[in-house]
C-alpha positions as a printed Julia matrix, in Angstrom:
566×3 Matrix{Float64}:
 -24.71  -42.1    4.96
 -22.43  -41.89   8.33
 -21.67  -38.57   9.86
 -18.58  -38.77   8.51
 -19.77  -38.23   4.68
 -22.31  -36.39   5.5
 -20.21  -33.76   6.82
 -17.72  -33.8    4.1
 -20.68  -34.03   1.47
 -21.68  -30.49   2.71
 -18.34  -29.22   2.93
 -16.97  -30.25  -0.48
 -20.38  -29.86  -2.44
 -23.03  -27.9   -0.29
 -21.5   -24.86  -0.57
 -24.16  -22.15   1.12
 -23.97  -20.27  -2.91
 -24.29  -24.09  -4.33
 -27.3   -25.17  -1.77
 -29.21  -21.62  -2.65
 -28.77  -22.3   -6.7
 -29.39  -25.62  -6.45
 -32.45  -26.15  -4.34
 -33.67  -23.07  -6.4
 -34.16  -20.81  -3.4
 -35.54  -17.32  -3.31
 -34.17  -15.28  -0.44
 -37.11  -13.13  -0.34
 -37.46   -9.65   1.94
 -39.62  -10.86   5.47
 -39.07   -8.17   7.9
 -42.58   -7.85   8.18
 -42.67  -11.48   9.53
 -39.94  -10.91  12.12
 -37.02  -12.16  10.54
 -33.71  -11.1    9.85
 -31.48  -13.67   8.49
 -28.13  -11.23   8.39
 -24.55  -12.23   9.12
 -22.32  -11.19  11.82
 -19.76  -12.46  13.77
 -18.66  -16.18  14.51
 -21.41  -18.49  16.19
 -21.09  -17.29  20.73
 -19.48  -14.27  19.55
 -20.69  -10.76  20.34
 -20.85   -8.77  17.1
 -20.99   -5.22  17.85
 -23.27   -2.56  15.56
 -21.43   -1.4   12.37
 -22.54    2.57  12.49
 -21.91    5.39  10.16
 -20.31    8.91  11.81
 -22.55   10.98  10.29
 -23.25   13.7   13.04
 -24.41   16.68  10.95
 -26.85   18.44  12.85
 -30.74   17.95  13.08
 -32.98   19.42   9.96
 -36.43   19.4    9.86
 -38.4    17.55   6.96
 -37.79   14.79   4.53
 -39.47   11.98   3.96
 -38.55    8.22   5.67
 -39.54    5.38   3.41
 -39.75    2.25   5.62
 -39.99   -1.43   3.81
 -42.47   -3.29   6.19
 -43.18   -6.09   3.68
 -45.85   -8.19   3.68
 -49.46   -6.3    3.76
 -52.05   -6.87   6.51
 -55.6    -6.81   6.52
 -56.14   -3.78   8.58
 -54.08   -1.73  11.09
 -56.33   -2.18  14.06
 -53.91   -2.76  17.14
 -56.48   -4.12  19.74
 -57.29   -7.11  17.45
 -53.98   -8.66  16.67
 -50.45   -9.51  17.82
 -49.4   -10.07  14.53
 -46.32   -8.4   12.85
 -48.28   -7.34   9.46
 -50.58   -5.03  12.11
 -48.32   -4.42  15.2
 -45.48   -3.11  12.83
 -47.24   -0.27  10.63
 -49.3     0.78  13.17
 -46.12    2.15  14.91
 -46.04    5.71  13.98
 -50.25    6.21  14.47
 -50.48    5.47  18.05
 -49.63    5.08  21.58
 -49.73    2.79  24.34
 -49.55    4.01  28.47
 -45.95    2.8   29.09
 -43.14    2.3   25.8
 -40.06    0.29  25.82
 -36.7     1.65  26.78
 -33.48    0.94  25.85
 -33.59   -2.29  27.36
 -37.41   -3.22  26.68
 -38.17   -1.68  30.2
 -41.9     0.29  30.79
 -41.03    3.99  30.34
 -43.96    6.89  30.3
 -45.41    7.35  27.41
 -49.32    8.56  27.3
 -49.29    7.71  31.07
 -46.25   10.48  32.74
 -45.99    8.61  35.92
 -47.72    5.27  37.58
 -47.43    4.17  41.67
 -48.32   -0.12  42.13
 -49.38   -1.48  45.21
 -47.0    -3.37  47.73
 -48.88   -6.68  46.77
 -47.93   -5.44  43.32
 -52.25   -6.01  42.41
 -53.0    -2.54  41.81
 -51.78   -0.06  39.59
 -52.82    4.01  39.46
 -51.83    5.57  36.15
 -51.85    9.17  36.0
 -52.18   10.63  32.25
 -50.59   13.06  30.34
 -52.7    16.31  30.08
 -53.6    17.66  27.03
 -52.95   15.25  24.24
 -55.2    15.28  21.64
 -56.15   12.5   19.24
 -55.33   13.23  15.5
 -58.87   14.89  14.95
 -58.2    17.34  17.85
 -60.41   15.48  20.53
 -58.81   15.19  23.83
 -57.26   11.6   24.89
 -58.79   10.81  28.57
 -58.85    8.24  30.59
 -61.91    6.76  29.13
 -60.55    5.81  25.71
 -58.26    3.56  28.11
 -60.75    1.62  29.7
 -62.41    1.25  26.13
 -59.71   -0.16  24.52
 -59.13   -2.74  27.04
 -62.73   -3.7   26.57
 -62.32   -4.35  23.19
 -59.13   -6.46  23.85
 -60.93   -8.54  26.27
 -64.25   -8.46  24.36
 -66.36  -12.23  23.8
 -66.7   -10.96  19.93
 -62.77  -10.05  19.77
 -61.83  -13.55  18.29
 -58.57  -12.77  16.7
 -57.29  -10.61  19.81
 -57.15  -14.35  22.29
 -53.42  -13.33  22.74
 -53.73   -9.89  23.69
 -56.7   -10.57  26.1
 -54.05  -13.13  27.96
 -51.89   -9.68  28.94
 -55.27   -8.55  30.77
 -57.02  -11.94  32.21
 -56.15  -11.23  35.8
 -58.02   -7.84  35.89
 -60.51   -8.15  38.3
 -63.77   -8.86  36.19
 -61.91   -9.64  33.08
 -62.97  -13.2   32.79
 -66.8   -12.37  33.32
 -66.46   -9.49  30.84
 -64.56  -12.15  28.23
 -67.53  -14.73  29.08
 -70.42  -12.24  28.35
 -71.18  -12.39  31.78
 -70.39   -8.46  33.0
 -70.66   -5.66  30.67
 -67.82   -3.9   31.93
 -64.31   -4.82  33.29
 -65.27   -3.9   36.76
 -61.31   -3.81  37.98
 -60.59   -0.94  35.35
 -61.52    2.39  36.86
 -62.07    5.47  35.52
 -60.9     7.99  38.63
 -61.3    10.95  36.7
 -60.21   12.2   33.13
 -55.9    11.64  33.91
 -56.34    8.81  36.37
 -56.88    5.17  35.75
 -56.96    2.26  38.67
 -56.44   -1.22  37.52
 -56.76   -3.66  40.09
 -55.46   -7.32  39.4
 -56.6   -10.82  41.14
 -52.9   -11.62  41.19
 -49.28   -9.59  40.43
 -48.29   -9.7   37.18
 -45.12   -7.98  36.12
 -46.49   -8.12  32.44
 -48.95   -6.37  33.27
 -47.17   -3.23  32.87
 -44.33   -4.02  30.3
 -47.22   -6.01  28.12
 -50.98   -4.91  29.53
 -50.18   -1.36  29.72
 -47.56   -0.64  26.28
 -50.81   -1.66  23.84
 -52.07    1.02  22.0
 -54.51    3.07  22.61
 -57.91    3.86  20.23
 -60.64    6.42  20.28
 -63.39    5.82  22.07
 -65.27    8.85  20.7
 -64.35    7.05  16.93
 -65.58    3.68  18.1
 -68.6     3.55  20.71
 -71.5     3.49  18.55
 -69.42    0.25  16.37
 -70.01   -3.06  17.61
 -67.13   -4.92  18.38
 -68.21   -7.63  16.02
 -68.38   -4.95  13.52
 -64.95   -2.83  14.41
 -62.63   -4.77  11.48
 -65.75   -3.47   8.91
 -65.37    0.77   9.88
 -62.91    2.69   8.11
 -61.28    3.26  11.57
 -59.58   -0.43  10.42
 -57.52    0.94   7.55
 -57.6     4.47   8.19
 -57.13    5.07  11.69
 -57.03    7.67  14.2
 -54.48    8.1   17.0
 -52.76    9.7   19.2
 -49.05    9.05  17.89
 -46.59   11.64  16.42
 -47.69   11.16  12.57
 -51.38   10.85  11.07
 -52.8     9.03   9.02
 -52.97   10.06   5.25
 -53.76    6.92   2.49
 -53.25    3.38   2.64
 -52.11    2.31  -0.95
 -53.48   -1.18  -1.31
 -50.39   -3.63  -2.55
 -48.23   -0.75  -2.21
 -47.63    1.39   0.93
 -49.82    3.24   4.1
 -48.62    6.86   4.55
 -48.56    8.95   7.46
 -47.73   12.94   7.43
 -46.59   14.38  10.96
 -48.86   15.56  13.56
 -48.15   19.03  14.47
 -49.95   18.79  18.11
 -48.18   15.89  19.16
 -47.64   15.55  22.84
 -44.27   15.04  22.29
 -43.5    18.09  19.87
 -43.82   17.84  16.42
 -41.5    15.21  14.49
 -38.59   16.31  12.9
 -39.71   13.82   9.56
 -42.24   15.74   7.61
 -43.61   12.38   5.74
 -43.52    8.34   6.66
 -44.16    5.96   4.0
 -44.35    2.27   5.37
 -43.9     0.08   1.97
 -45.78   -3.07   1.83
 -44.39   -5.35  -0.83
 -41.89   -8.44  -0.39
 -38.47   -7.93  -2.35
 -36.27  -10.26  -3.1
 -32.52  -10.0   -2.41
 -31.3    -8.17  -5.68
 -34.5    -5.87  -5.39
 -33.81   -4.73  -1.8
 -30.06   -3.69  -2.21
 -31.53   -2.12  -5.96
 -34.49    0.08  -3.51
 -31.98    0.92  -1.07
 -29.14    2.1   -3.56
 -31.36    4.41  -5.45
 -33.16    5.67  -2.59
 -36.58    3.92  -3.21
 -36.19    2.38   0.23
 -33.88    4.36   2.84
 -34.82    2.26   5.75
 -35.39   -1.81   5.71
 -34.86   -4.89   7.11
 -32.2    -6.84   5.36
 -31.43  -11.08   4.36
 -27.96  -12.07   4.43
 -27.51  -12.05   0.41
 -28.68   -8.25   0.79
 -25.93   -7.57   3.68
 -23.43   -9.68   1.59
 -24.22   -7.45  -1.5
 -24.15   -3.96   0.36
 -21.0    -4.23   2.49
 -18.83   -1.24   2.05
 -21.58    1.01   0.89
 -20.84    4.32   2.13
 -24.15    5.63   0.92
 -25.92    3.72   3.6
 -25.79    3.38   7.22
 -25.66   -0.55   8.24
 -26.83   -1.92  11.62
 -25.77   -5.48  12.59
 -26.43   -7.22  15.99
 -27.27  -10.7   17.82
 -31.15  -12.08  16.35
 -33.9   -12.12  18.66
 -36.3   -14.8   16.32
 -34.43  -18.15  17.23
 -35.56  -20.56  14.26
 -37.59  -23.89  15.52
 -39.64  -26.57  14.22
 -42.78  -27.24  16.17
 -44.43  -30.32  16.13
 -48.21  -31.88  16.78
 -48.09  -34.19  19.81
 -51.21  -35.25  19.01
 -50.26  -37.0   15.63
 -49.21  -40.43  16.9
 -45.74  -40.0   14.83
 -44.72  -37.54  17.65
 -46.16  -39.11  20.44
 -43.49  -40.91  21.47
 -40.56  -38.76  22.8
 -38.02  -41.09  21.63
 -38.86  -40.25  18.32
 -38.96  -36.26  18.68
 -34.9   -37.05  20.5
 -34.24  -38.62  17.74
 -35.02  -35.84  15.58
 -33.23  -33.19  17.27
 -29.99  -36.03  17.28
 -30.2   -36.42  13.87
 -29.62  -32.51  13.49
 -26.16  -30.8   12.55
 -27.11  -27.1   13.55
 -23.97  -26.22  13.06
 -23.81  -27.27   9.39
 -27.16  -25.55   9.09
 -26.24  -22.69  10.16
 -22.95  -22.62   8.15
 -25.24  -23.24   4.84
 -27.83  -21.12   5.64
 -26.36  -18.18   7.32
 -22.68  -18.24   6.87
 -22.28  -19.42  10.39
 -23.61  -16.19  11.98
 -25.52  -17.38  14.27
 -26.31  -18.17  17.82
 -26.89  -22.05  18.35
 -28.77  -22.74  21.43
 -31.81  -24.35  23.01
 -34.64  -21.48  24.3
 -37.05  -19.2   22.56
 -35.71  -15.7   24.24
 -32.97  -13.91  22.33
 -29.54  -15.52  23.03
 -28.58  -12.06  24.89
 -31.58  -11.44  26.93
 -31.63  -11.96  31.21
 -34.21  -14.88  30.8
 -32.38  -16.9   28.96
 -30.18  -19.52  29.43
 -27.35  -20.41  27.3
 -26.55  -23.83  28.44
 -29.9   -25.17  28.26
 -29.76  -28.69  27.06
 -30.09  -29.41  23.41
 -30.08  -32.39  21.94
 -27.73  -32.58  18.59
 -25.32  -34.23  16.31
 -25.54  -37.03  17.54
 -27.54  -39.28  14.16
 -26.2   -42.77  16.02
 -28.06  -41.93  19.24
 -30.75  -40.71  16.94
 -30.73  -44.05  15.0
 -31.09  -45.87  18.24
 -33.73  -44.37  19.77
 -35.71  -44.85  16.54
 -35.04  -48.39  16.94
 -36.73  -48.88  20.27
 -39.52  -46.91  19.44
 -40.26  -49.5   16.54
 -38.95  -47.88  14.1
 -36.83  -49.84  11.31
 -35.17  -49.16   8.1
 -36.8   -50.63   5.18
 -36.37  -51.5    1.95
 -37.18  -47.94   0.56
 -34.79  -46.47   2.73
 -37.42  -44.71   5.44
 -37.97  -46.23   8.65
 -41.39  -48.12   8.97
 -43.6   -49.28  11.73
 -46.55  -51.56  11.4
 -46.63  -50.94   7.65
 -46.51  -46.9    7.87
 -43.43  -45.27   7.2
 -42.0   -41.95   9.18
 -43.11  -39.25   6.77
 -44.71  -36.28   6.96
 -45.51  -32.99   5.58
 -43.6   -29.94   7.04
 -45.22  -26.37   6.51
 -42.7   -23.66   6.07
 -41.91  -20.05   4.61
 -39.58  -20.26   1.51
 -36.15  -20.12   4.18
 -33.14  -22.3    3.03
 -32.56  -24.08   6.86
 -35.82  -26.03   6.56
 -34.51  -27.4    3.2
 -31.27  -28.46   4.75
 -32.82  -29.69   7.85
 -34.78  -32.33   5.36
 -31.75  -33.7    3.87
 -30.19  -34.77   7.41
 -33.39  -36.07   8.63
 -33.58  -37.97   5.16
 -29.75  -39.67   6.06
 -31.71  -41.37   9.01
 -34.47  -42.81   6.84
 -37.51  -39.75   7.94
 -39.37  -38.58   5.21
 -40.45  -34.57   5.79
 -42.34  -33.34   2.78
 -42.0   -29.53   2.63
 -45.05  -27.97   1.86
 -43.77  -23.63   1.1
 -46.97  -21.51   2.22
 -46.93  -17.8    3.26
 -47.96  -16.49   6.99
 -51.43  -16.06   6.43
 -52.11  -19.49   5.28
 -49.7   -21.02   7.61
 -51.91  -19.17  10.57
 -55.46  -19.87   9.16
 -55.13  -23.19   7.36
 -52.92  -24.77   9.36
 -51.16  -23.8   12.29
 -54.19  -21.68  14.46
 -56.36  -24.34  13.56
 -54.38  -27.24  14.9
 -54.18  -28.9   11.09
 -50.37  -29.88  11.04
 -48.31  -32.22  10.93
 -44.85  -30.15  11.8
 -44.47  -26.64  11.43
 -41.09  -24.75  10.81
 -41.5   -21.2   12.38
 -39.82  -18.28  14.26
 -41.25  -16.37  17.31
 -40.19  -12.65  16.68
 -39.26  -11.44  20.11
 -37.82   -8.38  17.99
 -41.48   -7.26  18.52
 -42.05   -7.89  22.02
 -41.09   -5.97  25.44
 -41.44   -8.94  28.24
 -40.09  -12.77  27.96
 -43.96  -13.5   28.82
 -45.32  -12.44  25.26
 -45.24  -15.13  23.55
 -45.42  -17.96  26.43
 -49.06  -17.92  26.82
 -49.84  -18.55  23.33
 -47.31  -20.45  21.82
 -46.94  -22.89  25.23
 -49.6   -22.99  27.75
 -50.87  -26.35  27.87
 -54.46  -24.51  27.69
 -53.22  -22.43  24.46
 -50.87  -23.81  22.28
 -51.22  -24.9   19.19
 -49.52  -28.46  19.08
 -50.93  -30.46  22.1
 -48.27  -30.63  24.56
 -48.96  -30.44  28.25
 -46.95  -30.47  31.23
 -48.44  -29.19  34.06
 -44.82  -28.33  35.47
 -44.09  -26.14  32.19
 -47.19  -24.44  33.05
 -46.56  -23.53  36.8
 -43.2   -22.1   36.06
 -44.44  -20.37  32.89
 -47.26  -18.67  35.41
 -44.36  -18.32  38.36
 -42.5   -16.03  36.57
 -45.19  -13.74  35.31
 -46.27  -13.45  38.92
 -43.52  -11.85  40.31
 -41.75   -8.39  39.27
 -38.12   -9.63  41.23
 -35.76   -9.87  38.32
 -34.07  -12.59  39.51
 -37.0   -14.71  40.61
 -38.19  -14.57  37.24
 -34.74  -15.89  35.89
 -34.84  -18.46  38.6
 -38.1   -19.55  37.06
 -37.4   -19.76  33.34
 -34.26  -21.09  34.02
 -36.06  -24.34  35.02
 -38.49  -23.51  32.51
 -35.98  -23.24  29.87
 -34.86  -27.12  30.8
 -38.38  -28.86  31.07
 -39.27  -27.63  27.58
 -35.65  -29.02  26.48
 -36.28  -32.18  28.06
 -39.39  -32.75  26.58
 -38.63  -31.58  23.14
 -42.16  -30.5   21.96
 -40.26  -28.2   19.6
 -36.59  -28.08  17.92
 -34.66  -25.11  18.43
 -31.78  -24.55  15.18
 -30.8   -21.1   15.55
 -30.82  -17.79  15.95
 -28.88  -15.91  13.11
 -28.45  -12.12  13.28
 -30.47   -9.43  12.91
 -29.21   -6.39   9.86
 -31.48   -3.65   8.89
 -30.09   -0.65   6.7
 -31.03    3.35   6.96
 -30.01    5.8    4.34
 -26.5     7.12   5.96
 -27.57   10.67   6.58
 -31.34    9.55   8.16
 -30.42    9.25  11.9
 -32.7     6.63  14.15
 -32.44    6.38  17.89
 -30.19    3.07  18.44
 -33.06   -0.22  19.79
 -32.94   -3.99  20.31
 -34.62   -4.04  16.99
 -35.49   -2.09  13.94
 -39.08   -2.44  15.05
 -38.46   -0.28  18.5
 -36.19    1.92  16.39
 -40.24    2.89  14.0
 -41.68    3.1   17.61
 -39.45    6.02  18.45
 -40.22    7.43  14.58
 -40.8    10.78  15.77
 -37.0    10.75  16.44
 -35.85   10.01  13.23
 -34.61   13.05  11.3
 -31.93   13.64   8.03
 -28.84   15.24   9.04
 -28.51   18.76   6.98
């Protein structure tokens, strides 16, 4: 099928109502996974916040109920970077620094920090007189102790994390079971810690130092091997303005507020973080009758609530651009004509029209569209399903009798893991108009992560990277790109000098500079498709007031803030 009637084909019959019935899509709740698929404004447009005027004054109580979603295994910060851990561990803990208003480092269990002119050392001094939720004192120590754990042989499932502290001196002969101590972390005394770096690092302090922080008087005697088996794991203790109460398995983790916090007491009296997946029609149901007062929402749930003057609606530019990822070392995307030709054979555009009602920012980078790293006009390859049919051509690859394109008797199919989304369904009927074959295979996160993806047992992968959860553009380069990391095989020694360029200097514009270029070597390559980045939406309950963030994750870090108007 041409272009032509392809594009009137989705206009006259793939209505985005028609493609959901028909393909038999559930539009189920993931803000635990990072994603918001809300609506907004046109595609390029800034959509500004849709807030409720409530301004009745500050009362004290009242209970927030908070749909995370999906359940982790354990709320253990300094063993994962994953959403189902990072995000209910919010209101239980603290890290040194917290993100501002614009994702900057501001003081949090650290009041004030000087760095070095070489920008290698850094001397946080520490709050005085916070006490962990059992009444122990918070020192210095427990700081040093958690980084060991991060950067601990036996800490498997923390790899990412430990990237954030790799340049501390000793770090690497700590990792390797060569030191027993991170030699470059110093205790000074009780409120002073020295960390001393091989090289600067400007995420160092906006990553490195915001981790929370855990009890080393809890966890000494526990082998690190062992940690993820103590109670600590799922009922923990910390130093953040609620504690602890029950964990509810398949149902929600509860936390009741700390009346010693450093910060004063918070004006909430009760946070319950729900941990169950509702669909569309079950969300706006929750939030109506108060089940839920605060949630992430899909675009059917935004669609369904609009007007509702019972609830206070929040609506802003995404920050998880949607992408396909691909394994360079399966010989069918080897061959960089043939990953062109599947971004060319892409409408984003019409997917994003189907999928998310056109709200959406189209664009070729993995930082939010909005963000001072990014760039806009990065190269993308799409629309173009002539240029892609030629370059599948010269690679070898020509249309046969069953309709797919075949080379040496093997014809361009493969399987495509992906979460139950609606763009990854429309993105296999274009690629099907060119003759390629991508079998979805619908899995959930964890056995995405530990069948497929972390293991390097994929084919193509259809994914988001939720920068709604991270504080520096560095997060998730380490991990999801370094040639040395990543989990698809490509390598490009030039993507990797730039990638460690920018983390190396704290100059703003440097940094830009740097993933600027960045930015336009991945494109060129094409080791991953970038479709788009559709708004963000998350509801509160219109008289429960939350301190305005980038995301509704930073808006549960600053939890102690929330409060009902009376």
């Amino acid at each position: 099928m041409d272009r032509e009637r392809l594009s009137s084909t989705l206009t006259r019959h793939l209505t985005r109502r028609r493609f959901l019935r028909e393909a038999g899509v559930a539009t189920a709740g993931l803000g635990a996974l990072g994603v918001q698929t809300a609506a907004a404004g046109p595609i390029g447009s800034g959509t500004a916040p849709r807030r409720a005027t409530f301004q009745d004054e500050k009362r004290q109580g009242g209970t927030a109920i908070y749909l995370v979603g999906q359940e982790g295994a354990h709320i253990f910060p300094s063993f994962s970077s994953l959403s189902t851990v990072i995000v209910p561990s919010a209101p239980f803990f603290n890290g040194l620094t917290r993100p501002g208003l614009e994702r900057e480092p501001t003081p949090d269990l650290a009041e004030s920090w000087t760095v070095s002119e070489d920008g290698k050392t850094y001397v946080f001094t520490l709050r005085q007189g916070v006490t962990w939720h059992d009444g122990q004192p918070f020192t210095a120590h427990d700081v040093k102790f958690t980084w060991e754990i991060i950067a601990h042989p036996d800490n498997t499932t923390g790899a990412q994390l430990y990237n954030f502290f790799a340049l501390l001196e000793g770090a690497p002969e700590f990792r390797s079971g060569a030191a027993t101590e991170i030699t470059g972390v110093k205790v000074v005394d009780d409120y002073t810690l020295e960390a001393r770096l091989t090289a600067a690092s400007a995420p160092f302090l906006t990553i490195g130092s915001n981790q929370y922080i855990v009890p080393k008087h809890v966890l000494a005697d526990v082998p690190v091997a062992k940690m993820l088996e103590h109670p600590f794991a799922r009922a923990p203790i910390g130093t953040g303005p609620f504690v602890f109460e029950a964990w509810n398995a398949g149902d929600s983790i509860i936390g009741k507020a700390y009346d010693n916090h450093f910060a004063g007491r918070p004006a909430l009296d009760t946070i319950v973080q729900r941990l169950v997946a509702l669909d569309a029609n079950s969300l706006v149901t929750a939030l109506k009758s108060g089940e839920v007062n605060a949630a992430n929402l899909t675009l059917d749930a935004l669609d369904a609530l609009e007007g509702s003057s019972d609830l206070r609606i929040i609506q802003k530019g995404g920050q998880a651009n949607q992408y396909i990822e691909f394994n360079l070392a399966n010989p069918l995307f080897a061959d960089l004509k043939v990953r062109k030709a599947l971004s060319f054979a892409l409408n984003r555009q019409a997917i994003a029209d189907l999928a998310w009602n056109g709200r959406a920012k189209i664009y070729n980078s993995v930082f939010p569209y909005d963000w001072w790293p990014t760039k806009q006009d990065t190269t993308i390859f799409d629309n173009d399903p002539a240029q892609a049919a030629q370059l599948l051509d010269e690679a070898g690859w020509v249309l046969g009798s069953s309709g797919l394109r075949e080379k040496d008797g093997q014809s361009l199919s493969f399987t495509m893991h992906a979460f139950d989304q609606v763009w990854w369904q429309i993105v296999q009927q274009q690629w099907k108009e060119i003759g390629v074959e991508a079998k979805l295979e619908i899995v959930d996160w964890p056995t995405m992560s530990t069948q497929f993806y972390l293991n390097h047992k994929f084919e193509a992968v259809a994914l988001h990277i939720p920068y709604t959860l991270y504080t520096d553009p560095h997060y998730a380069l380490p991990g999801y790109f370094l040639s040395a990391n990543n989990r698809n095989s490509y390598n490009n020694p030039r993507s990797d000098e730039l990638i460690l360029a920018a983390a190396a200097t704290s100059n703003q514009e440097e940094r830009q500079a740097l993933y600027y270029e960045w930015q336009e070597v991945i494109a060129q390559d094409v080791p991953h498709l970038w479709i788009g980045n559709p708004d963000q939406a998350y509801a509160y309950a219109a008289n429960l007031i939350a301190p305005e963030r980038t995301s509704s994750y930073f808006e549960l870090r600053d939890a102690k803030d929330w409060y009902f108007g009376a």
